[in-house]
Biopython code that builds the backbone (N, CA, C, O; Angstrom):
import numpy as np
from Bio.PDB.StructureBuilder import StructureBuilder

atoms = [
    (1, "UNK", "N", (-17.166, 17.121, -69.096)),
    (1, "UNK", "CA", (-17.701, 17.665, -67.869)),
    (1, "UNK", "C", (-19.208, 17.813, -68.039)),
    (1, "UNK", "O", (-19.761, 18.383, -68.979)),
    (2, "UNK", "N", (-19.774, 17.242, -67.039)),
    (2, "UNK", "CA", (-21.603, 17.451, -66.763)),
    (2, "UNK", "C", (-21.947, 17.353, -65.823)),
    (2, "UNK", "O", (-21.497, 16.678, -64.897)),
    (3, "UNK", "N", (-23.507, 18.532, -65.908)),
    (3, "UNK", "CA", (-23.896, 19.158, -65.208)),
    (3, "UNK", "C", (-24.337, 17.732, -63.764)),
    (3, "UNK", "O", (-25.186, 16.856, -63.932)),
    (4, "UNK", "N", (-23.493, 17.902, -62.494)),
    (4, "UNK", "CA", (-24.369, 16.518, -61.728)),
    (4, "UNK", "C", (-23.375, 16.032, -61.326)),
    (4, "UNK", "O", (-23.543, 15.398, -60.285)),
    (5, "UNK", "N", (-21.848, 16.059, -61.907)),
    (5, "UNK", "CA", (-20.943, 14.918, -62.087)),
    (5, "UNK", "C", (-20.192, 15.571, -60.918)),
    (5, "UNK", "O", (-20.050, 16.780, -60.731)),
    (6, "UNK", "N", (-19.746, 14.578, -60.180)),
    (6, "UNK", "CA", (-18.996, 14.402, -58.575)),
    (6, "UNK", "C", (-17.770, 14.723, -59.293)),
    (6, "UNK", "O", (-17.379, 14.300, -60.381)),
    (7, "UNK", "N", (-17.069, 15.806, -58.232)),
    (7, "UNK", "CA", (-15.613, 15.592, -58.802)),
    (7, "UNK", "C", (-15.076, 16.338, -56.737)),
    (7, "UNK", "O", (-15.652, 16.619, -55.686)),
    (8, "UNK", "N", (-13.875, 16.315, -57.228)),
    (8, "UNK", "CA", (-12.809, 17.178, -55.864)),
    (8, "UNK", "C", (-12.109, 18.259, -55.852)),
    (8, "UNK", "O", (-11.304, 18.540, -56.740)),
    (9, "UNK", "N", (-12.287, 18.797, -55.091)),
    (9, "UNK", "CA", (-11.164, 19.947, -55.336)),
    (9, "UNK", "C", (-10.139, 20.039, -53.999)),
    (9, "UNK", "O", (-10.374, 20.167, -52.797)),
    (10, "UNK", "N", (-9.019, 19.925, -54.697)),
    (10, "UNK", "CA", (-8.179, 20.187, -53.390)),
    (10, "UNK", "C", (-7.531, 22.118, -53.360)),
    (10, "UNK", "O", (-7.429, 22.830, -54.359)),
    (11, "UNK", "N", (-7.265, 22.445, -52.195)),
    (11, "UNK", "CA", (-6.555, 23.975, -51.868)),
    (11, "UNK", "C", (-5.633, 23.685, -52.332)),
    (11, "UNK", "O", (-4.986, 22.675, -52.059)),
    (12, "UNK", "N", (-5.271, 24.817, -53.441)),
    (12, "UNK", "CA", (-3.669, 25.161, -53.230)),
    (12, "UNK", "C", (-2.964, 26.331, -52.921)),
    (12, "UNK", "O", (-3.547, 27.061, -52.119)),
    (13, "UNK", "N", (-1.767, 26.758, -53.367)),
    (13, "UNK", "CA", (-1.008, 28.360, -53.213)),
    (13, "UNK", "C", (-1.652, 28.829, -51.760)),
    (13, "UNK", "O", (-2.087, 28.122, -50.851)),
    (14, "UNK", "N", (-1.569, 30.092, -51.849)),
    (14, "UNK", "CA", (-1.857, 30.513, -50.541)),
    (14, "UNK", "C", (-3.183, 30.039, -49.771)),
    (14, "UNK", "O", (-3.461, 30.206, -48.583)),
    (15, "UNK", "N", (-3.914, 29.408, -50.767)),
    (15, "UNK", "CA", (-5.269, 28.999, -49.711)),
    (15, "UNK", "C", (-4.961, 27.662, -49.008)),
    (15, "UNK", "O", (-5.551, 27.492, -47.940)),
    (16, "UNK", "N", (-3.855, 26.357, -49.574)),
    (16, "UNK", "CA", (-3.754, 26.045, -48.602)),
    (16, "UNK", "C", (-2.667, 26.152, -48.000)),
    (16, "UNK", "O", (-2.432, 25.074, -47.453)),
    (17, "UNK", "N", (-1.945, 26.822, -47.826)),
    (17, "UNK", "CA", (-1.047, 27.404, -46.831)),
    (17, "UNK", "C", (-1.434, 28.080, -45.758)),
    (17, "UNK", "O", (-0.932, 27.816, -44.666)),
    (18, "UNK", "N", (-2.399, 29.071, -45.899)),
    (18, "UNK", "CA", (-2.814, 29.758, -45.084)),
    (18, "UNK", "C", (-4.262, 29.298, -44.026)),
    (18, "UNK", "O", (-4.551, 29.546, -42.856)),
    (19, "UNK", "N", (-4.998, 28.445, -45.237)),
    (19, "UNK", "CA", (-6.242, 27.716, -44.778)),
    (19, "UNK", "C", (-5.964, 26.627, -44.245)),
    (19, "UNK", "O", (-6.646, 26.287, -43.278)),
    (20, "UNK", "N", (-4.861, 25.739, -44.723)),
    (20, "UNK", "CA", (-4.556, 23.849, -44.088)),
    (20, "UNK", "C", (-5.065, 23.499, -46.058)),
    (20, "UNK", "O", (-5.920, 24.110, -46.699)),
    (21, "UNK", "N", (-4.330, 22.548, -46.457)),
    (21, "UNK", "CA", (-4.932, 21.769, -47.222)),
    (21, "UNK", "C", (-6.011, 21.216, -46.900)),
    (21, "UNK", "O", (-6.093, 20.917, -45.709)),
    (22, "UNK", "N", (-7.009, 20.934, -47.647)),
    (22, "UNK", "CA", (-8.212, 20.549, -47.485)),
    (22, "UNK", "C", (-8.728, 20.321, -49.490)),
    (22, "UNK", "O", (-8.433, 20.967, -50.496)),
    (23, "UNK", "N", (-9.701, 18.917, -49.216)),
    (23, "UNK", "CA", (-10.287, 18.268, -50.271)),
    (23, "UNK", "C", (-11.798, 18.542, -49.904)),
    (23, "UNK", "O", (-12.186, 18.317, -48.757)),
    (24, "UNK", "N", (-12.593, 18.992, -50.805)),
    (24, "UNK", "CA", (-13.686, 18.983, -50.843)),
    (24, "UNK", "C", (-14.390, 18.290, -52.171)),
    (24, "UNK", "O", (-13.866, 18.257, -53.284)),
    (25, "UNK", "N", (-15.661, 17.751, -51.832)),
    (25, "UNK", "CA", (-15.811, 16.489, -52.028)),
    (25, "UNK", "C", (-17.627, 17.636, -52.962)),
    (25, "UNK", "O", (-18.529, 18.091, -52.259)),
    (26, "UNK", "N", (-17.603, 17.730, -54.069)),
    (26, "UNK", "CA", (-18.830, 18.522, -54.719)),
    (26, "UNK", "C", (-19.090, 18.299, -56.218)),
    (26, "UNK", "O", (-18.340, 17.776, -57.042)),
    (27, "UNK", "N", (-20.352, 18.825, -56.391)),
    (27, "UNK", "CA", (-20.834, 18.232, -58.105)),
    (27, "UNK", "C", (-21.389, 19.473, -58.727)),
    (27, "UNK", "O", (-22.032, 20.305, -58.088)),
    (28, "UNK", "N", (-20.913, 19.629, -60.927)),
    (28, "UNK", "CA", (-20.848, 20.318, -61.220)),
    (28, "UNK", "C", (-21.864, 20.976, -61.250)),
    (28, "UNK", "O", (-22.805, 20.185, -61.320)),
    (29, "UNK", "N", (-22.302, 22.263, -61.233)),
    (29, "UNK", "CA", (-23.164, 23.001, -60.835)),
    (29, "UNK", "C", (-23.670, 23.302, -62.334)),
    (29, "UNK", "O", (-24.819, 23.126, -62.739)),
    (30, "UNK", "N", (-22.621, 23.771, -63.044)),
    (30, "UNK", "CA", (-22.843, 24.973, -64.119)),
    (30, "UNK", "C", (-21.551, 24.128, -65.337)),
    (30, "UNK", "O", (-20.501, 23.602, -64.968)),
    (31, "UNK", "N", (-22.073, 24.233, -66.851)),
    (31, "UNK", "CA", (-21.265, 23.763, -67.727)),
    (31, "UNK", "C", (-21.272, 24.977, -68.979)),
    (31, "UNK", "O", (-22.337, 25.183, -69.563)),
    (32, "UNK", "N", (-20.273, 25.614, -69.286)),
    (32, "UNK", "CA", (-19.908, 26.694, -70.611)),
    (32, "UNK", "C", (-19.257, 26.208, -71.668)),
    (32, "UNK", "O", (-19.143, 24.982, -71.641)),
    (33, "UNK", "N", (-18.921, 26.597, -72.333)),
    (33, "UNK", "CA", (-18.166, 26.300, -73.656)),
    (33, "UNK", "C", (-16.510, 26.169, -73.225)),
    (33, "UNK", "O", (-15.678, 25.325, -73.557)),
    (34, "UNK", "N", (-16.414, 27.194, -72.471)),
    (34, "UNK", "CA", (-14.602, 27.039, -71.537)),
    (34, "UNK", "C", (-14.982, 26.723, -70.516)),
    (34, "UNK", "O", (-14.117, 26.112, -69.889)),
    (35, "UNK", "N", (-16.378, 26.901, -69.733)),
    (35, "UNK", "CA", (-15.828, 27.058, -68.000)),
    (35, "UNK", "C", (-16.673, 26.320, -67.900)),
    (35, "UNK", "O", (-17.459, 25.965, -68.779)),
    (36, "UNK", "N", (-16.601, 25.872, -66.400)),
    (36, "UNK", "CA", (-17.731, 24.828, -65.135)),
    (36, "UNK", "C", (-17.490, 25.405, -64.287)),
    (36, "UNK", "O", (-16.363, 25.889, -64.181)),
    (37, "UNK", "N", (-18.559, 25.612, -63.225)),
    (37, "UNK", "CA", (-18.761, 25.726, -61.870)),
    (37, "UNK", "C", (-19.179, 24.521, -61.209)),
    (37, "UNK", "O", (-19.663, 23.522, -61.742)),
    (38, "UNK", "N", (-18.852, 24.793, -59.532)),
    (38, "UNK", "CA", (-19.673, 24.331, -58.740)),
    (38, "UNK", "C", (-20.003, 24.858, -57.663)),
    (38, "UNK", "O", (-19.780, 25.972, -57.190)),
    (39, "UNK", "N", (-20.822, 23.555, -57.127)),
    (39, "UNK", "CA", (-21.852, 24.025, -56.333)),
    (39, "UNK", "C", (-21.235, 24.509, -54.782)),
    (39, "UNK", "O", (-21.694, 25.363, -54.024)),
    (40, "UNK", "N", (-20.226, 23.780, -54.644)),
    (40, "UNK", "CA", (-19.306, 24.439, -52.992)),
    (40, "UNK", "C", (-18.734, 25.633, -53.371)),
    (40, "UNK", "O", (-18.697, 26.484, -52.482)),
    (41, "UNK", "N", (-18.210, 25.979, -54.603)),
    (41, "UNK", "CA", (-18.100, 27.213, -54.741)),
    (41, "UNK", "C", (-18.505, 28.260, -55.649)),
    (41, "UNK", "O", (-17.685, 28.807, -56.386)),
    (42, "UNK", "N", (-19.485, 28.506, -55.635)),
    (42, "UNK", "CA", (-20.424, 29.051, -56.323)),
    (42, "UNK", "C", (-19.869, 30.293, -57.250)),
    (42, "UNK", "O", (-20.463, 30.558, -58.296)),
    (43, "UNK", "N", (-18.523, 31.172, -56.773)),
    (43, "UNK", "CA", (-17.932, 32.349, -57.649)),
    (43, "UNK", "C", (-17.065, 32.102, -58.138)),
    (43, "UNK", "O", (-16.410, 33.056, -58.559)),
    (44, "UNK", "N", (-16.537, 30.719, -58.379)),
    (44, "UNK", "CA", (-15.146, 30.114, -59.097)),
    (44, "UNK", "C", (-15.984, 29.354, -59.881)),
    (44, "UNK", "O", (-17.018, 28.686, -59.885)),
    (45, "UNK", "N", (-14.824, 29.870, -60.718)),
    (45, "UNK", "CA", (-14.958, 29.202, -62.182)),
    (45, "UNK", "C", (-13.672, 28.338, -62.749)),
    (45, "UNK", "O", (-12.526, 28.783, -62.822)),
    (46, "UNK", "N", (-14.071, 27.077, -63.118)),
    (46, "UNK", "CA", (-12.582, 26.554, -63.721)),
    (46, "UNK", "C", (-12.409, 26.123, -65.294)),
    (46, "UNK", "O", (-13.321, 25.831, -66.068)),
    (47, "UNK", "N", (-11.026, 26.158, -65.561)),
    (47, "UNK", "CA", (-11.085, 25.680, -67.283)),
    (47, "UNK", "C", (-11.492, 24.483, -67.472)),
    (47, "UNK", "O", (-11.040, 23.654, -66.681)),
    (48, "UNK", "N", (-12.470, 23.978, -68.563)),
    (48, "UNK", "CA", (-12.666, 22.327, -68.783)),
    (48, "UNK", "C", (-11.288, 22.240, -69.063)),
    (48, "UNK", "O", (-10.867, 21.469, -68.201)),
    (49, "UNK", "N", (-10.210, 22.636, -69.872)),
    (49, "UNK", "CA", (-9.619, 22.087, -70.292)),
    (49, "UNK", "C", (-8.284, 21.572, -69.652)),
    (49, "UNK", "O", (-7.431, 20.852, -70.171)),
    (50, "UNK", "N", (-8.318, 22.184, -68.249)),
    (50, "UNK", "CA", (-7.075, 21.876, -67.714)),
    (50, "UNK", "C", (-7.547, 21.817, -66.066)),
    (50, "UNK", "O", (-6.700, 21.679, -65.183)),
    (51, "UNK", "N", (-8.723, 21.916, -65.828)),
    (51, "UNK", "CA", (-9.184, 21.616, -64.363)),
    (51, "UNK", "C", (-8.686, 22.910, -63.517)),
    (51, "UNK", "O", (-8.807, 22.920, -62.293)),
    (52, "UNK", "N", (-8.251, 23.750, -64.064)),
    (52, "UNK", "CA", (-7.467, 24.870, -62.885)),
    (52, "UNK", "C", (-8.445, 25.711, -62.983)),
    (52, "UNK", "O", (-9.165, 25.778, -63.979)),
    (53, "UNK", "N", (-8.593, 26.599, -61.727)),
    (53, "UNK", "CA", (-9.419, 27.734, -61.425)),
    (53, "UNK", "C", (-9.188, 29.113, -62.533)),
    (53, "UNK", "O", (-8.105, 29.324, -63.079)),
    (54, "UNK", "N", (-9.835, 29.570, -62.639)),
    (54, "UNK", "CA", (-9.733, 30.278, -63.834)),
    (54, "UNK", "C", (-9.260, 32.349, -62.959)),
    (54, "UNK", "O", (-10.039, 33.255, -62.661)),
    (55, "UNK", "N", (-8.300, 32.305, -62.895)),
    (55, "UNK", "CA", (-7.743, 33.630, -62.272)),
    (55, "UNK", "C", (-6.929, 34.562, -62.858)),
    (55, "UNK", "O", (-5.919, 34.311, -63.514)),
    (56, "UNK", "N", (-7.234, 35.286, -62.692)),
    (56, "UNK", "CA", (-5.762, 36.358, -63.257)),
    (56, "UNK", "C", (-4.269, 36.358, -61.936)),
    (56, "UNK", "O", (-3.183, 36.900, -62.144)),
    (57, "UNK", "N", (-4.623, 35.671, -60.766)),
    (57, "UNK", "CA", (-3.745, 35.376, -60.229)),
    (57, "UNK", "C", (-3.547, 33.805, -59.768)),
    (57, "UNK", "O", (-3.985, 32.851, -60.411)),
    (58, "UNK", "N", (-3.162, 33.757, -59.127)),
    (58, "UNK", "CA", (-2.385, 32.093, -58.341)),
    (58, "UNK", "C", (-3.044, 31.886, -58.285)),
    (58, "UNK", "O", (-3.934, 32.730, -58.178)),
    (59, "UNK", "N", (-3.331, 30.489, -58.295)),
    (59, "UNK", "CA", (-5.117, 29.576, -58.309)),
    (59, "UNK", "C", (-4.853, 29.272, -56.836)),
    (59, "UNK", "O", (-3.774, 29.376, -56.251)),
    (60, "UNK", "N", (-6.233, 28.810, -56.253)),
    (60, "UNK", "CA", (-6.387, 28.711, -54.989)),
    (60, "UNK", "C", (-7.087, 27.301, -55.119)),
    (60, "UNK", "O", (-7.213, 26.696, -54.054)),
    (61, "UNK", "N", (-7.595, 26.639, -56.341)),
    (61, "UNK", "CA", (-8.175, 25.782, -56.434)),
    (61, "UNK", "C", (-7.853, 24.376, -57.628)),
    (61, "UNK", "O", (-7.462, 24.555, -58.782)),
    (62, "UNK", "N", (-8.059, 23.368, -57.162)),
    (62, "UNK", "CA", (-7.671, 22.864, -58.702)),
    (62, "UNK", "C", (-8.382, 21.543, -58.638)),
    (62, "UNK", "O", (-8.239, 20.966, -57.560)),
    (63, "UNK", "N", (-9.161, 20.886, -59.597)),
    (63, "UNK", "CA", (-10.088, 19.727, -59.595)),
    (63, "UNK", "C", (-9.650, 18.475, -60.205)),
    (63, "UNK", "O", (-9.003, 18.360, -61.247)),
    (64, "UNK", "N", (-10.092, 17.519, -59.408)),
    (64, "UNK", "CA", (-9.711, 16.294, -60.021)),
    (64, "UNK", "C", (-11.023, 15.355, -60.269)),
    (64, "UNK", "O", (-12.080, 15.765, -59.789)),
    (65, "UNK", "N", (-11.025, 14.444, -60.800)),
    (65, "UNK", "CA", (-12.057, 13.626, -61.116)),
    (65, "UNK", "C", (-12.175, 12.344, -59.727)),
    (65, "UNK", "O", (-13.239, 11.815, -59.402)),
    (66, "UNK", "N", (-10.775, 12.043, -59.052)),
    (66, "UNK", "CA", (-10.767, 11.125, -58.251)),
    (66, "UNK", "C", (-10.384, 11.554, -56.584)),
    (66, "UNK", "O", (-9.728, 12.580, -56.403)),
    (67, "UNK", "N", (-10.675, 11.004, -55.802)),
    (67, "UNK", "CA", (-9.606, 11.074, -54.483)),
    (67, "UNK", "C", (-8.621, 10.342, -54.756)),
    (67, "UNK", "O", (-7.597, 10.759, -54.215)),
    (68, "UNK", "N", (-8.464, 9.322, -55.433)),
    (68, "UNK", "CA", (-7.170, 8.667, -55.523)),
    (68, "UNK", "C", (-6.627, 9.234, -56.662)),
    (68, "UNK", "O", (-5.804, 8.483, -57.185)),
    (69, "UNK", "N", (-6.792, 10.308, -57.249)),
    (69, "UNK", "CA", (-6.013, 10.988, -58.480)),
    (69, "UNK", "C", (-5.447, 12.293, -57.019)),
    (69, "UNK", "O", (-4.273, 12.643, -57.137)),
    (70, "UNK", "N", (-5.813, 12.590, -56.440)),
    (70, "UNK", "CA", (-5.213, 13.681, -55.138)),
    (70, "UNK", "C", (-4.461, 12.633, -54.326)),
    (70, "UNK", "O", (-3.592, 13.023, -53.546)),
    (71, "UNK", "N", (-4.626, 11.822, -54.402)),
    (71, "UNK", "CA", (-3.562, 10.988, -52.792)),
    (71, "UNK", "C", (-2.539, 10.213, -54.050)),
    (71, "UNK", "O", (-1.405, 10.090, -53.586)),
    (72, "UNK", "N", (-2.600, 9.837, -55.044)),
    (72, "UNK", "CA", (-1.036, 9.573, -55.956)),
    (72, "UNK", "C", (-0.350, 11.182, -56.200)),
    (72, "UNK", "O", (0.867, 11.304, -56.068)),
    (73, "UNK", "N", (-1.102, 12.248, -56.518)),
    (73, "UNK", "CA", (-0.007, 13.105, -56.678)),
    (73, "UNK", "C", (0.624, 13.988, -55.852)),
    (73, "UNK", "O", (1.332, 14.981, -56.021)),
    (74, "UNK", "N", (0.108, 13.263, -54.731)),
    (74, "UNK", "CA", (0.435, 14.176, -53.132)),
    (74, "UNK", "C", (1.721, 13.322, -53.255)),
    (74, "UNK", "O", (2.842, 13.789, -53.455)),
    (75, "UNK", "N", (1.339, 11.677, -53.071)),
    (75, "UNK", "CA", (2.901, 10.825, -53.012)),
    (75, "UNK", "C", (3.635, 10.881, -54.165)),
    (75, "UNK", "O", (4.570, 10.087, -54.272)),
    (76, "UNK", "N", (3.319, 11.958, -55.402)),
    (76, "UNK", "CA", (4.291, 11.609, -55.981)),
    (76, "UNK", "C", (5.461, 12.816, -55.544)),
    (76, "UNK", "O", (6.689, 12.764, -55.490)),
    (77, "UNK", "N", (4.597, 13.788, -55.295)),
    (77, "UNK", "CA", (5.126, 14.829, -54.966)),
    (77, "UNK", "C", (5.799, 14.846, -53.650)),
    (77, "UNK", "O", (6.533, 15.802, -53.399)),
    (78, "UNK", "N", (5.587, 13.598, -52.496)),
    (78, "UNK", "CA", (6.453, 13.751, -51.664)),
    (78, "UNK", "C", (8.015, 13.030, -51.780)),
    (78, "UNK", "O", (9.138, 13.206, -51.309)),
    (79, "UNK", "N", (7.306, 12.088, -52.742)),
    (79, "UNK", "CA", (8.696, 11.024, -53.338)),
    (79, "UNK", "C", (9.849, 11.481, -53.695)),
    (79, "UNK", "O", (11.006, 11.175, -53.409)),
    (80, "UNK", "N", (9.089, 12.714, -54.752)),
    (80, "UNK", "CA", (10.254, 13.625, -55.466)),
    (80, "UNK", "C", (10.865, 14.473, -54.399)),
    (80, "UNK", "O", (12.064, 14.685, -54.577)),
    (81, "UNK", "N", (10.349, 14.994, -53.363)),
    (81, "UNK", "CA", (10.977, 16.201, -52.545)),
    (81, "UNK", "C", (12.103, 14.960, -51.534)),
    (81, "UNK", "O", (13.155, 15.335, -51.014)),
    (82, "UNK", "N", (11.706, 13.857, -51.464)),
    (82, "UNK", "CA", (12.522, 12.793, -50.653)),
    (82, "UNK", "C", (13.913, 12.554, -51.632)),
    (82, "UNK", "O", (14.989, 12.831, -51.102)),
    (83, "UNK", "N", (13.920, 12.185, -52.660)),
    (83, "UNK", "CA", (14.514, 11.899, -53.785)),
    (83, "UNK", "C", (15.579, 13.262, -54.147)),
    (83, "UNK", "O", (16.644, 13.239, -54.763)),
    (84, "UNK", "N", (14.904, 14.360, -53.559)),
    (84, "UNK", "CA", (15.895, 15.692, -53.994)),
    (84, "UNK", "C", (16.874, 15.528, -52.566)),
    (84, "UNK", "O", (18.093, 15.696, -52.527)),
    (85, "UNK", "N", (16.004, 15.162, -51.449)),
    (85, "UNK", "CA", (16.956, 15.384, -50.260)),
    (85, "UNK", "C", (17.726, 14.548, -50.316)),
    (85, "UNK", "O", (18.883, 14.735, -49.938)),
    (86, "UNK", "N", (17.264, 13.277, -50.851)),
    (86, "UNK", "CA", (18.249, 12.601, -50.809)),
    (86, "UNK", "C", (19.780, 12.466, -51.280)),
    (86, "UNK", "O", (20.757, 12.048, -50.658)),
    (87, "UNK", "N", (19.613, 13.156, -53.110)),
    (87, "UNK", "CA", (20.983, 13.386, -53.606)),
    (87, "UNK", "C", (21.303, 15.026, -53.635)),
    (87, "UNK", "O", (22.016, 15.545, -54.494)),
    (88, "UNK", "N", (20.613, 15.793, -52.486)),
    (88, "UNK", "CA", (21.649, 16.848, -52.227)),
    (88, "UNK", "C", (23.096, 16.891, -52.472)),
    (88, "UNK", "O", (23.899, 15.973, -52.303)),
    (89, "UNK", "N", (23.308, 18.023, -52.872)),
    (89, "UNK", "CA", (24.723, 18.089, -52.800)),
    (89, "UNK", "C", (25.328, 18.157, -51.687)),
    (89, "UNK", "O", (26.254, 17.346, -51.662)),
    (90, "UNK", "N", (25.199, 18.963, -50.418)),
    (90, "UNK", "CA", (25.484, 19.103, -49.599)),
    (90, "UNK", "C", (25.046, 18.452, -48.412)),
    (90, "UNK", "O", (25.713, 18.263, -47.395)),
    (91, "UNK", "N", (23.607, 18.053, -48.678)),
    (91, "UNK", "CA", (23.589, 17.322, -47.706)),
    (91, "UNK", "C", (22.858, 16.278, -47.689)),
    (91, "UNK", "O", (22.077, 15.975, -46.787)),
    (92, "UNK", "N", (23.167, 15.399, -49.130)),
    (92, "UNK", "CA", (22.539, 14.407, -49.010)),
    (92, "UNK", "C", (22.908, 13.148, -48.751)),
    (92, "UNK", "O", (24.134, 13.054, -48.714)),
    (93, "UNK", "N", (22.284, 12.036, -48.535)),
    (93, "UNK", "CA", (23.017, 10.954, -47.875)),
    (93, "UNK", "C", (23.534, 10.160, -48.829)),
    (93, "UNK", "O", (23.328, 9.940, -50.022)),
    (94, "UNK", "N", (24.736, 9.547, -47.432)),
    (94, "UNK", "CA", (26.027, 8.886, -48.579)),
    (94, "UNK", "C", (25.179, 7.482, -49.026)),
    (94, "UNK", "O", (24.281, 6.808, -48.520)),
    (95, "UNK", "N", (25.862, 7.443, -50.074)),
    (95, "UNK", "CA", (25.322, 6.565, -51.114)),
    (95, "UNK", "C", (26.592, 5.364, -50.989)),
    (95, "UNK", "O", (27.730, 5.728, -50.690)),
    (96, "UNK", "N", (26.285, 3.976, -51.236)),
    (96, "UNK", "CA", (27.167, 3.335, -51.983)),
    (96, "UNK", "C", (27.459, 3.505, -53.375)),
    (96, "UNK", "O", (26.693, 4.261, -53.972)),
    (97, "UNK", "N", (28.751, 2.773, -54.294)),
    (97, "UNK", "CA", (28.666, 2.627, -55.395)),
    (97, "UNK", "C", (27.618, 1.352, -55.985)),
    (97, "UNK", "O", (27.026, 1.396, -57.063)),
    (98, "UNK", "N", (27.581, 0.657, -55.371)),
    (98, "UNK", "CA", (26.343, -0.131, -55.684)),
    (98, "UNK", "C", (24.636, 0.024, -55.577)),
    (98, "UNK", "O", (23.689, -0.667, -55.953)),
    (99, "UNK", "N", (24.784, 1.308, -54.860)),
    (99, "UNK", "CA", (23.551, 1.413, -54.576)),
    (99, "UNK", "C", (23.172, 2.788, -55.766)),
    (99, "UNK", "O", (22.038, 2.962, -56.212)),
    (100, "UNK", "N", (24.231, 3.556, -56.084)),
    (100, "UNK", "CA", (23.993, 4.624, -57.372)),
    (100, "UNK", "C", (24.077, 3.491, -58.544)),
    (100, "UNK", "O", (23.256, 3.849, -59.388)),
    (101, "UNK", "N", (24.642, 2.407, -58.928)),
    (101, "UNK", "CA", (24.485, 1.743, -59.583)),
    (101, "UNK", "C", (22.979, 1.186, -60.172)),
    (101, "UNK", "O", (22.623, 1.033, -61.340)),
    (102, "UNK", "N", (22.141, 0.912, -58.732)),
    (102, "UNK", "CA", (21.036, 0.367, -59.181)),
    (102, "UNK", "C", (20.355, 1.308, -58.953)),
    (102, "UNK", "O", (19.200, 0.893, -59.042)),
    (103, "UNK", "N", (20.340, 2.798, -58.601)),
    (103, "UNK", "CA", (19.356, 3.648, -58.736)),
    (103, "UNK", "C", (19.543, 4.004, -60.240)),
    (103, "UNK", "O", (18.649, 4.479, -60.941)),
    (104, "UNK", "N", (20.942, 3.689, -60.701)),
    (104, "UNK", "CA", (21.145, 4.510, -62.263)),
    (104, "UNK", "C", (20.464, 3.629, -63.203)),
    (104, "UNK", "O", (19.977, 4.181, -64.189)),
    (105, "UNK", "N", (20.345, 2.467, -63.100)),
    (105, "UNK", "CA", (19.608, 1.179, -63.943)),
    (105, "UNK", "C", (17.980, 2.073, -63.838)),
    (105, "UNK", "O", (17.511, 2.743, -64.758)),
    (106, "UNK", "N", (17.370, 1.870, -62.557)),
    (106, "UNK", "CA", (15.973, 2.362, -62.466)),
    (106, "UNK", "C", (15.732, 3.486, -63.428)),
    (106, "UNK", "O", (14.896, 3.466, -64.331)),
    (107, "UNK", "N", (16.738, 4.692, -63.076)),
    (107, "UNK", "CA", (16.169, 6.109, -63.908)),
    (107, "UNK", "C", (16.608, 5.653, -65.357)),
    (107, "UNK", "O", (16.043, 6.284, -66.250)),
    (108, "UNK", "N", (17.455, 4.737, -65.746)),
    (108, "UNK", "CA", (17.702, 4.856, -67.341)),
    (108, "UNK", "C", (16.657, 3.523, -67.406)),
    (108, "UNK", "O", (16.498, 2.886, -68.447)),
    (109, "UNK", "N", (16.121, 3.272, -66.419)),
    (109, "UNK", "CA", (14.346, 2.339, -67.448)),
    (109, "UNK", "C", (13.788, 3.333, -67.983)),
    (109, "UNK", "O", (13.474, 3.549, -69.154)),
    (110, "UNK", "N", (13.642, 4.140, -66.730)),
    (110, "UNK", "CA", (12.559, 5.483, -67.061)),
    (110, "UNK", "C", (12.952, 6.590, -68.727)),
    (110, "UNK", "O", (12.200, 7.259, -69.435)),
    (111, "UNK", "N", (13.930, 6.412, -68.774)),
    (111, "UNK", "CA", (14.509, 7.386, -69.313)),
    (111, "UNK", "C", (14.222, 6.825, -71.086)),
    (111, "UNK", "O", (14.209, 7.433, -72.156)),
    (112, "UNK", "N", (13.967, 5.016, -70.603)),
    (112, "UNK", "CA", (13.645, 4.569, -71.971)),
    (112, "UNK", "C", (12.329, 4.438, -72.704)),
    (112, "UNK", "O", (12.146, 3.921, -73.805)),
    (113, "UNK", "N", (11.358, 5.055, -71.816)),
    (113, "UNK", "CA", (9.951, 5.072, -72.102)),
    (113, "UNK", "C", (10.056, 6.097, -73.399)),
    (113, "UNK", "O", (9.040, 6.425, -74.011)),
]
sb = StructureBuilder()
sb.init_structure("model")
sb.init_model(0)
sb.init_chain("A")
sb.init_seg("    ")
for serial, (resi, resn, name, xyz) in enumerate(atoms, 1):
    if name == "N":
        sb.init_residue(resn, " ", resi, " ")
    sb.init_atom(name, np.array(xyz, "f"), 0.0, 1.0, " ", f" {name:<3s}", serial, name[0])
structure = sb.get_structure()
């Protein structure tokens, strides 16, 4: 992390729930031995080491280096919430046996990494 360097921050927990998600687009202000600031938000402070806002409660903030590092883990995260609805127990949709077949091939690729 240096002092100059463009990065993003997207809302999370209650700020964007309550605020709307929103990405803001700012460069590092301030560099410490643990912490960085910036310049859009001048009283937050975050860990170098893990990009999260540095709080004694729920972070409201969290930084990435890319916009396309925020728009893959938005879709990954909608994939997975699709993927849960999908094999609900109760109410998820009927499946063939051929079609759990080749979803079971896919997750045991994954499973072989």
């Amino acid at each position: 992390m240096k002092v100059g360097e463009n990065i993003f921050i997207k809302t999370t927990g209650n700020a964007a729930r309550y605020g709307g998600s929103k990405i803001i687009d700012t460069t590092v202000s301030k560099v410490g031995r643990k912490y960085f600031e910036v310049e859009a938000l001048p009283s937050v402070r975050f860990h170098i080491s893990n990009l999260v806002q540095d709080t004694n409660y729920s972070t409201s903030y969290k930084v990435y280096h890319s916009r396309e590092a925020i728009e893959e883990e938005t879709e990954l995260i909608e994939l997975r919430d699709k993927m849960r609805k999908t094999f609900d127990h109760w109410n998820g949709t009927p499946l063939t046996l051929d079609q759990y077949r080749r979803i079971d091939k896919i997750v045991s690729e994954g499973n072989a990494l």
